[in-house]
C-alpha positions as a Python dict, from the first residue, in 0.01 Angstrom:
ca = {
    (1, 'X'): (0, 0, 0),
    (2, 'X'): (-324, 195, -106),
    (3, 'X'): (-97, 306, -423),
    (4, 'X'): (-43, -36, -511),
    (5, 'X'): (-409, -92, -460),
    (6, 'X'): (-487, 172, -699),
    (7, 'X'): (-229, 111, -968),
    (8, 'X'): (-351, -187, -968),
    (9, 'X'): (-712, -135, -994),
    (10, 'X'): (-657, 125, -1240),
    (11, 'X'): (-469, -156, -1429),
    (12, 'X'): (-670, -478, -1417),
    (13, 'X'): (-956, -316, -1271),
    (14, 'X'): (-1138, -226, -1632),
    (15, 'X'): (-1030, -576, -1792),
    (16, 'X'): (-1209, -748, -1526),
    (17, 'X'): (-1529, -558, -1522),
    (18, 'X'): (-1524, -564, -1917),
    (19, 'X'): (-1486, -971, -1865),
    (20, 'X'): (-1807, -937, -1695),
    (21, 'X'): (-2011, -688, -1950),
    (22, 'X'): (-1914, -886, -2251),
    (23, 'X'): (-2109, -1199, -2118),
    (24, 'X'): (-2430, -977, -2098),
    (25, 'X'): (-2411, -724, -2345),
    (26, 'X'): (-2198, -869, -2655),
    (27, 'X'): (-1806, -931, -2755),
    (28, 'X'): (-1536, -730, -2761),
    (29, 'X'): (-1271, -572, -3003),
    (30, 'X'): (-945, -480, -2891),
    (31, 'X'): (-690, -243, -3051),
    (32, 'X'): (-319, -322, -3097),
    (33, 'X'): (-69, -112, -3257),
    (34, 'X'): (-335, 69, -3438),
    (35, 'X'): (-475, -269, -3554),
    (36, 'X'): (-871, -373, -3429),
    (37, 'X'): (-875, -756, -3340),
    (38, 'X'): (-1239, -931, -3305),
    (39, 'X'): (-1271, -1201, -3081),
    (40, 'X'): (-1475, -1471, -3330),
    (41, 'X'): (-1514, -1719, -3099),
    (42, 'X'): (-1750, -1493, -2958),
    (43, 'X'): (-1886, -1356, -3247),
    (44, 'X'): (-1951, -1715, -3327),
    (45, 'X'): (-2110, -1803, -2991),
    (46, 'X'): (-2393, -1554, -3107),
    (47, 'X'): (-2447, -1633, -3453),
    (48, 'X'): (-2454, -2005, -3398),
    (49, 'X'): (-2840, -2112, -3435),
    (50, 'X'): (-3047, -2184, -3137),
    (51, 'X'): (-3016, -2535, -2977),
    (52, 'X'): (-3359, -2736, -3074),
    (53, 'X'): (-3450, -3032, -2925),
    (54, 'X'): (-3535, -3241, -3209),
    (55, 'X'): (-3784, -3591, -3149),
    (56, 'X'): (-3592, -3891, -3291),
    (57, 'X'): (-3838, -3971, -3568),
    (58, 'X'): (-3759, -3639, -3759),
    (59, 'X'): (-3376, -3686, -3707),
    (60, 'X'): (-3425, -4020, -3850),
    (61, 'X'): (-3338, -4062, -4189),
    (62, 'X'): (-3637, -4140, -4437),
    (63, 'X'): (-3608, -4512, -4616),
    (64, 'X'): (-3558, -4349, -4905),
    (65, 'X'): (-3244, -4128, -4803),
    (66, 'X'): (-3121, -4523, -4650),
    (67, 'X'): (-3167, -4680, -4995),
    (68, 'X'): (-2942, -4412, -5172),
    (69, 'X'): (-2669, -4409, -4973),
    (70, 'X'): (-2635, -4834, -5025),
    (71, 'X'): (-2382, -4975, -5277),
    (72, 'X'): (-2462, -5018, -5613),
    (73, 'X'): (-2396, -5400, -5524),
    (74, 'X'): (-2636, -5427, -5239),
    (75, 'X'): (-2921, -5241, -5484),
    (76, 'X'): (-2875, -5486, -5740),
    (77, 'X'): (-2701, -5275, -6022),
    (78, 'X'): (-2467, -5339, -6229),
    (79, 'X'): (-2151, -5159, -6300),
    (80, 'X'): (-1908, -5155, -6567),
    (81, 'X'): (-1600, -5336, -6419),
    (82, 'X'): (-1852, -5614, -6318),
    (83, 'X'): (-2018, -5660, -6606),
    (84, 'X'): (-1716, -5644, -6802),
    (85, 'X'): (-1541, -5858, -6562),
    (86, 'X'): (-1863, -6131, -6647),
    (87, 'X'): (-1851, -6059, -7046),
    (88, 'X'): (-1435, -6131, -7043),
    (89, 'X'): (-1368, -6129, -7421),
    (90, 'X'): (-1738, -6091, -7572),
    (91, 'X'): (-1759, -5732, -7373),
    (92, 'X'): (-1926, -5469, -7626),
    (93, 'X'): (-1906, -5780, -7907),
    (94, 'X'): (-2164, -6030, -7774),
    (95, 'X'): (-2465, -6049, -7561),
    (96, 'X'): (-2399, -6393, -7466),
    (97, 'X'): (-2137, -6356, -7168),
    (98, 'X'): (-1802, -6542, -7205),
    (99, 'X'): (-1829, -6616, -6824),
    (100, 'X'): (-2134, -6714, -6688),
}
């Protein structure tokens, strides 16, 4: 029984203490077949930027970041398939539209 005890910490006993270090300390690389494997979910936990607590008003977007991203309809422009859609026949002829 103590055998087992001691296989068995000699086994699992590292993985579980380097579970523990790795929250603390930093991530960690293992080695199979000759071949180093990162964990990047980690890697990305600590490069991610800092969470901020932003105030509403500067997470708001400014009126004129809301007006640009409006149709060109609700702005009041025209566009080519409209105003050629207006113009019918006299398109790129005539300023006086064949459609009114």
């Amino acid at each position: 029984m103590l055998a087992c005890a001691a296989l068995w910490l000699g086994l699992y006993g590292p993985v579980a203490r380097a579970g523990d270090a790795t929250d603390a300390t930093g991530c960690v690389e293992l080695e199979v077949n000759g071949e180093r494997i990162r964990d990047y979910a980690c890697m990305s936990r600590l490069l991610a930027p800092a969470a901020t607590t932003a105030t509403p008003a500067s997470t708001a977007p400014m009126a004129a970041e809301q007006r640009v991203r409006q149709p060109p309809s609700a702005l009041g422009l025209a566009n080519r398939a409209a105003t050629q859609q207006r113009m019918g026949t006299s398109f790129g002829v005539s300023t006086q539209p064949q459609r009114t």
